[in-house]
Every structure is written in structure tokens, then in C-alpha cells.
N, C-alpha and C positions, 0 to 999 in steps of 0.2 A: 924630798916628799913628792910621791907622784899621787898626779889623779885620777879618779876611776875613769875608763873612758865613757863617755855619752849614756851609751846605752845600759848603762850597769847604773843609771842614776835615777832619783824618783824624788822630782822637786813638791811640796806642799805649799800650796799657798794659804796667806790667809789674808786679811784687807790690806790693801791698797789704797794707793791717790786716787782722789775721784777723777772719774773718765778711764777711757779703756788702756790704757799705760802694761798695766800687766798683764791684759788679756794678748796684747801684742806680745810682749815678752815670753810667755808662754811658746805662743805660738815658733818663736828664734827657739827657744828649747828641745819644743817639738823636730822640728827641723833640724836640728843638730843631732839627734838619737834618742833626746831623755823620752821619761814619761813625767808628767805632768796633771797634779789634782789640786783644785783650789776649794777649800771650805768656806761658805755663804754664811753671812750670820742676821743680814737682813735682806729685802728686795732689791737695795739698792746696789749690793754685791751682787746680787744675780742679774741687774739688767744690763751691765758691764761686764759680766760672761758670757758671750752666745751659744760655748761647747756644753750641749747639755751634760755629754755621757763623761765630761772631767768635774762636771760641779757636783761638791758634796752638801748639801742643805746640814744647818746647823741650828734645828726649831724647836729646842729642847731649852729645860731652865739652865741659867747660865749656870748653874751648882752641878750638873753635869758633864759641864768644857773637860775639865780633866780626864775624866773615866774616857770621855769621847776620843779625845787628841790622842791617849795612849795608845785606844785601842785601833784608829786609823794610823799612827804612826808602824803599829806593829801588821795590821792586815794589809797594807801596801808596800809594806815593806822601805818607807820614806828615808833615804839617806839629805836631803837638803833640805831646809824649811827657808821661805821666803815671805817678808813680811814688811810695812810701812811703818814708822817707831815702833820702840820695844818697850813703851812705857803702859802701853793702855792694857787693862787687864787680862784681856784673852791673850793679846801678846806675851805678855810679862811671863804667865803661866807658861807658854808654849817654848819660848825660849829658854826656859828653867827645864823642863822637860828633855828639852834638845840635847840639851850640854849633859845631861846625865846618860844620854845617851851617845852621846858621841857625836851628834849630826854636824853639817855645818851651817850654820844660820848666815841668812843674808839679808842686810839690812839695809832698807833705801829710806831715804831722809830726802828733806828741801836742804840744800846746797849749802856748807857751811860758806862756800864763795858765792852764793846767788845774787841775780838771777841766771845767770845763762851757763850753771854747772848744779846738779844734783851732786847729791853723797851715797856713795855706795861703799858699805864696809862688812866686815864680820865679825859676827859677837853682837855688838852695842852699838849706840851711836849716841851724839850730842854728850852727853856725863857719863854716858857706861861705853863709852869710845875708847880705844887703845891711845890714841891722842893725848887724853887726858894726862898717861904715863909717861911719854915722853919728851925727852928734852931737847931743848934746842941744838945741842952739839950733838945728840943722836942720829938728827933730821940733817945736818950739816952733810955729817959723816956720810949718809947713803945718797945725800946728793953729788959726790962728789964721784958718784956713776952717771951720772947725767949731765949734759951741758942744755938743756932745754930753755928758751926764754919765756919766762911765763906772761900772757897774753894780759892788758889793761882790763882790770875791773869796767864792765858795762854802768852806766849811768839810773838802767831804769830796769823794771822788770819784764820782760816782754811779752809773758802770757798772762796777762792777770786778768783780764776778760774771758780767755777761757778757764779759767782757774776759779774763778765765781761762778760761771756758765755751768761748769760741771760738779759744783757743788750744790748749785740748787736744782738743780736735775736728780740727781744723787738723793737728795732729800724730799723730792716728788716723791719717789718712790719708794721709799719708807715711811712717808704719810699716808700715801694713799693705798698704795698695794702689800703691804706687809701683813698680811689677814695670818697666812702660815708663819711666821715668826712671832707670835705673842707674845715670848719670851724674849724679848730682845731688848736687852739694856746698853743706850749709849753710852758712852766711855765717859763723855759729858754728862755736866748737871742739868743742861737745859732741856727741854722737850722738845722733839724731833720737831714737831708743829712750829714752836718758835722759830728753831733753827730754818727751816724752809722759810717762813716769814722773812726774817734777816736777811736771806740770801737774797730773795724776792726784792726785798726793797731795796738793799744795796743797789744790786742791780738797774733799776728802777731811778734814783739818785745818784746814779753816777755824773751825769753830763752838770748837775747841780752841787754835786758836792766836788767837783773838776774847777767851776769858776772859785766857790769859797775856798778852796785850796790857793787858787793861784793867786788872785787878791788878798790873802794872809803872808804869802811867800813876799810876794812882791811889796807888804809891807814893812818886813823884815828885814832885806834885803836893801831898801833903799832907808832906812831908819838913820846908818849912820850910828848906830852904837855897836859895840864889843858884846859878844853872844855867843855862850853856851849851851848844847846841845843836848837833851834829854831825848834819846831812843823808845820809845815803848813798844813793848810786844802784845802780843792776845792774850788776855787774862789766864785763857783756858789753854794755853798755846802747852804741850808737855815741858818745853824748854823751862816754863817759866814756874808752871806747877811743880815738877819735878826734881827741879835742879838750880832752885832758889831759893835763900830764905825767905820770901815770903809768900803768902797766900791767896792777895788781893793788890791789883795796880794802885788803888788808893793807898794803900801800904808800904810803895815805892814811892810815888809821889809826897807823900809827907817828909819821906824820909832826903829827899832831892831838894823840894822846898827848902827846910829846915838847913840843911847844908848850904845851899846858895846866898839864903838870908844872912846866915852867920859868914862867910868867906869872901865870895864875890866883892868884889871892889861897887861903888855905889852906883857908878855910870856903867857898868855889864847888867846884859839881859840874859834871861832865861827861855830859850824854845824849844817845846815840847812838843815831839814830832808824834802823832801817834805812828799806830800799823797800816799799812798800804789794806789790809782787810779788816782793820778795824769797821765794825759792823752796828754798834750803838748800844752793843748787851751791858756795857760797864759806863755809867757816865762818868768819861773823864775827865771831858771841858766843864760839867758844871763843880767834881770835886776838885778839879785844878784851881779854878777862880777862889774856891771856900778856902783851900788852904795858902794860896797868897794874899787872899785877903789877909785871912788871919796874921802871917809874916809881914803884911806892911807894906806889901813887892807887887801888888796890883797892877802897877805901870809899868811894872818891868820883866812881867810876863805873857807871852804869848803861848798860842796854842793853833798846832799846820797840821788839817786833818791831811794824813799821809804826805803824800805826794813823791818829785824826784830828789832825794837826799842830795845827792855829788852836787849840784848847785849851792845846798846850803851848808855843803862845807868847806866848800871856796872858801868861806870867811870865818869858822867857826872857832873858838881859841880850845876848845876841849869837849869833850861828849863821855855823858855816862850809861848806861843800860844794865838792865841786870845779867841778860847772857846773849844779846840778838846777835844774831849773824850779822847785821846792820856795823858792828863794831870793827869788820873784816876793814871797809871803806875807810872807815876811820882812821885805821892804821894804817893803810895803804897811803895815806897824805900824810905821814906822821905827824898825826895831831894827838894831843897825849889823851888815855881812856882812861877811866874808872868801873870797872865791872863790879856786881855785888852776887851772881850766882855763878853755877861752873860752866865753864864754856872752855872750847878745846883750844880756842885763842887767849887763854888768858896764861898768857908765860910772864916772867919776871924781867924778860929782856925787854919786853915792848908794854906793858899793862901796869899802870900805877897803884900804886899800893897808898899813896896820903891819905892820910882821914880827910874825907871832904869839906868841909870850911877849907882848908889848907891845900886842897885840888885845886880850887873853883879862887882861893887866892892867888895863886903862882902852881900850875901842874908842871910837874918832872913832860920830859917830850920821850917818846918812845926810843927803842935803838933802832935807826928804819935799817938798817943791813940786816940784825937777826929776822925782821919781818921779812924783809923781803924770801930769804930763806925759808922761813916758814912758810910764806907763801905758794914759793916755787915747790916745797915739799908735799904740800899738798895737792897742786893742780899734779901733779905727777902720779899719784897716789887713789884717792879717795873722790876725788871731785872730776865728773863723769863729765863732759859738754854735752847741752842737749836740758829737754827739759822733760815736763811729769804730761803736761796739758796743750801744746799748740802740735801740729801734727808734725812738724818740720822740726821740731825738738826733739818728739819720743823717735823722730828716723834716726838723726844723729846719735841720739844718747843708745840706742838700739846697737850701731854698728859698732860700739866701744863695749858696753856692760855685760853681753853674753858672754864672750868670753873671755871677760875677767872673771864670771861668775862660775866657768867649768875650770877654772884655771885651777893648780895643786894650792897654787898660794896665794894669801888676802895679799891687797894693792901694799900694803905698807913691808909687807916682808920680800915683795917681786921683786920691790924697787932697792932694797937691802940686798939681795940676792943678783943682780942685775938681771934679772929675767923677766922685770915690767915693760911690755910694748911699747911701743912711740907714741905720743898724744897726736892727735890733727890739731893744727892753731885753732882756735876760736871760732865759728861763723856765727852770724845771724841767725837765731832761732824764732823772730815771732812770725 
């Protein structure tokens, strides 16, 4: 398979990670030969485009997306669509479209090894990932082109201040200046207003909820009891809407409860880590306490708003989650996991299958060789160095993703094929 060159190419965008991430990327396109259009769908799309005469404004009702998309796919004559998940609705549609037409979609994600590696793939990502399909002796097999050592999982995340920064910036601007997109419905249930709120006070409580973090850790930590780990993601997060049985974190939570009550040996505890951006839209510290009340396990539940994971699982004897990338670490220590949605790490060689009472009694331990391969399979592949949000991140991940992105082939068939380029080891991104 060969690729078209440069200039015979016409990438489309559509939303992005908040901050200029793709407005740079563009620009590496531009420079390379293509041409390049990005579609707005609210102001905060457009205050992260500076190129007026590439932005296309999108301020019609969203019941017209399709007739639109068609008809800008066909008048520009778009051979690449470019886009941030492919779950949220304009997506979903647009990437349906794509494939009936032959394009090639590219798809960027947060890092299924994050923090200091994004995901870049084609087609799908997180559940509608090629991932999903393969097995571990598939991933053996084309490793067996490579001798690369793959680089230590980082401990912390390193742009998450700018990564708040630029979402509530992002959401300035669709409070306040959105007057031309009337028609603009977020993907989310919440109201734009909130959302900026949220950000706002995140932001705002950070150095406050920094101490209550560390004084919970450090409670833990020195306790002196046996302790299992509960992961949680953002309610709203698509991983978790999308590509989990359930609906609502209270819905996991009972169902985690209920398991540990029943299994867990009497002197193990349970810690309940939230999201590194959990934001305060779901109360989960007050339904965590209602339903170990309820269980009887009051004293032997805690709850660590965010904070640095790899510390608390220095001592951890097992961790559940429904799909978090958070589960990567996990298995990196091989500590044995319980996952309950889809996620591209969940193989049978490293991921536990017990019904939980019987996890949370005695958990099977992963096979840490097949991970490690799985590992090494991916940093070669799909997981970009570099990041969405600090400046020093989108330079690195910049000098690797262009051209994987003009390449004939996705990362996962280069590296099959041996014609995937050398990774640079790891640097510092924050």
C-alpha cells in the first residue's frame, strides 16, 4: 500500500483537546504539502484557530451535521478526517460517513499509557480500537521486528494544570461568546455554564484539595492494613459511558462495595481513588460513605481525592476499574486487576476473570511477560511521546505523529510490516 503524497491530501478537522494542540498540527501539515480545513462548532473551537480562511463555522441545528459533513467532504474534496474520540455525536456520524467513503480517519485519544504518551490510531479508539481484536501472540509475533526497550511508566501526570487551564478557557468562550452558534449542543448533559463553573473552581481549589489529598494518602499509607484499590473515572468520561455496563459511578460503586463486603478477608481495606479531574459533578465521597454504611465497612473505607497513584501501589494487593487507562500501572507491578467495561488491556493473560467476592478473597496475579509484551507492543505502535497541553509535550509528540499520520499505514500494521520508524526514549514533558 502506498500513500498519496502530501499535496494530493485534504485533512478535515473537527474538535479537538482543549488548547491549540491541533491548530499546531495543522500547521506540520501545512508544511508538509497538504491542505487543511477545520469545522467550528462552537466559539471555543474557533478561539484555538487563529487561520481564519481554514475555519469552516458550523451554526446551524445539529439535525443538519450530516447534509453539512457530506456536502464539505464532497466540495473540498476531503481524503483524511481528523478528530478527538469518536464517540461524541458529530464524531460518531462523521466517522460513519468517512468509512463509506473510503477516507482515512485519524484518531487521537488521552494515552492508553498516560501521562507522558497520547494514542494515535485509525478507525476507532478505546472500544472501537483494532486493539480490542488482537491477541497477544499476534502482538508477540510483530514484535519480534523490534528489539526496543520500552521506557518506565512515569509516576504522575505532568500537564494537568495546563490541561484544567485550557479547559476552562475553552469554556470562557462558549459562555460568553457563542452568540453565532445558538445551535450548539454539548456532547455532555451538563450546561456549558456549569461546566465553566467547575473548571473555575477546580482551579480555584487546587492548593486545598492538594493538602486533603495528601493527608488521606498519608493516612493510608501509614494505617498498616492490607488495601484494595478501587480506580474511578469521570462519570461523563466516553470510556465509561460508552464502553461500560453501567450508567452512573454510583452504579460501580455499589457494585465494588457489595463485592468487597462479601470477599475481602476482615482486616483488608478498601481505597477509593477518584479521577485526577474529578471536578464535584457526581457526589462520590458522600455515596461512597451511604453505601459502606450500608455494608457495615465504614471503618474500612477510605476515599483519596485523585492524587499520584504509583505510590499507593507500592502496597496495594489488587485494583478494580471499570476501563481506566489507570489499570496500565497496575499491571505494570503485576498486581492482579478486575476490569468490568472494555478496555484494550483487558487480555486473558494479565486481567482477571473471578467473580469478585472471590477476587477481593485471594486474586489470580497477572502473567507479567505477556504484559510486558503487550506493553512493549504498544509503546511501538499507537502511543505517541509527548503530550495534548504543556508546550514541550505538543513539540515532541509533533516531531513523531505527522508523519505517522501521512504514512500508507496505521502504527499497528507499520510495525507488522517492519516499516514503523524508531521511537526516541521517553523525555520529560511538563
Amino acid at each position: 500500500m502506498s500513500a498519496k503524497a502530501p499535496k494530493d491530501r485534504v485533512f478535515l478537522f473537527l474538535q479537538g483537546p482543549h488548547g491549540p494542540f491541533f491548530h499546531a498540527l495543522a500547521g506540520m501539515l501545512r508544511a508538509a504539502g497538504a491542505r487543511v480545513w477545520r469545522v467550528g462548532f462552537n466559539a471555543g473551537d474557533r478561539a484555538f484557530w487563529p487561520q481564519r480562511e481554514s475555519y469552516i463555522p458550523f451554526d446551524r441545528p445539529q439535525e443538519d451535521w450530516p447534509a453539512t459533513l457530506d456536502r464539505l467532504m464532497r466540495e473540498k474534496g476531503v481524503t483524511d478526517l481528523v478528530l478527538y474520540g469518536d464517540t461524541r455525536p458529530i464524531h460518531a456520524r462523521a466517522v460513519e460517513a468517512a468509512r463509506t467513503r473510503g477516507l482515512t480517519v485519524h484518531v487521537f485519544e488521552e494515552g492508553y499509557m498516560r501521562p507522558y504518551w497520547v494514542t494515535y490510531e485509525r478507525g476507532g479508539s478505546n472500544g472501537h480500537s483494532r486493539l480490542m481484536d488482537m491477541t497477544i501472540s499476534e502482538m508477540q509475533a510483530a514484535l519480534a521486528l523490534s528489539d526496543m526497550e520500552a521506557p518506565l511508566p512515569p509516576g504522575h501526570w505532568g500537564d494537568m494544570r495546563q490541561h484544567v487551564f485550557y479547559g476552562a478557557f475553552y469554556h470562557w468562550f462558549v459562555m460568553f461568546l457563542n452568540r453565532r452558534y445558538r445551535s450548539f449542543r454539548p456532547h455532555r448533559a451538563l450546561p456549558v455554564t456549569k461546566e465553566f463553573q467547575l473548571y473555575l473552581k477546580r482551579l480555584m481549589l487546587m492548593p486545598v484539595h492538594a493538602v486533603d489529598r495528601r493527608l488521606a494518602t498519608w493516612g493510608v499509607r501509614r494505617g498498616g492494613f492490607p488495601y484494595h484499590l478501587a480506580l474511578l473515572q469521570l462519570e461523563h468520561d466516553s470510556s465509561f459511558q460508552m464502553h461500560s455496563p453501567f450508567s452512573t459511578m454510583t452504579e460501580f460503586l455499589a457494585e465494588i462495595v457489595k463485592g468487597f463486603a462479601e470477599g475481602a478477608p476482615r482486616h483488608h481495606h478498601l481505597v477509593v481513588k477518584a479521577h485526577p479531574l474529578e471536578d464535584g459533578r457526581v457526589p462520590v465521597r458522600r455515596e461512597l460513605k451511604r453505601l459502606a454504611r450500608a455494608h457495615g465497612i465504614s471503618d474500612r473505607v477510605h476515599y483519596l481525592r485523585g492524587g499520584k497513584l504509583a505510590r499507593l501501589l507500592d502496597d496495594a494487593r489488587s485494583a478494580v476499574t471499570v476501563n481506566s487507562t489507570a489499570g496500565q500501572q497496575v499491571l505494570w507491578r503485576g498486581i492482579p486487576l478486575r476490569v468490568f467495561g472494555r478496555a484494550v488491556y483487558d487480555k486473558p493473560e494479565f486481567v482477571s476473570t473471578q467473580p469478585l467476592p472471590e477476587f477481593f478473597a485471594g486474586a489470580t496475579r497477572p502473567d507479567a511477560r505477556a504484559y510486558r509484551d503487550y506493553r512493549r507492543f504498544l509503546l511501538e505502535t499507537s502511543q505517541v511521546p509527548g503530550g495534548f497541553y504543556s508546550a514541550r509535550g505538543r513539540r515532541q509528540l509533533l516531531r513523531h505523529v505527522v508523519d505517522m499520520m501521512l504514512a500508507a499505514e496505521d502504527p499497528y500494521d507499520a510495525l507488522k510490516s517492519g516499516t514503523a520508524a524508531p521511537r526516541q526514549q521517553l523525555r520529560l514533558v511538563t
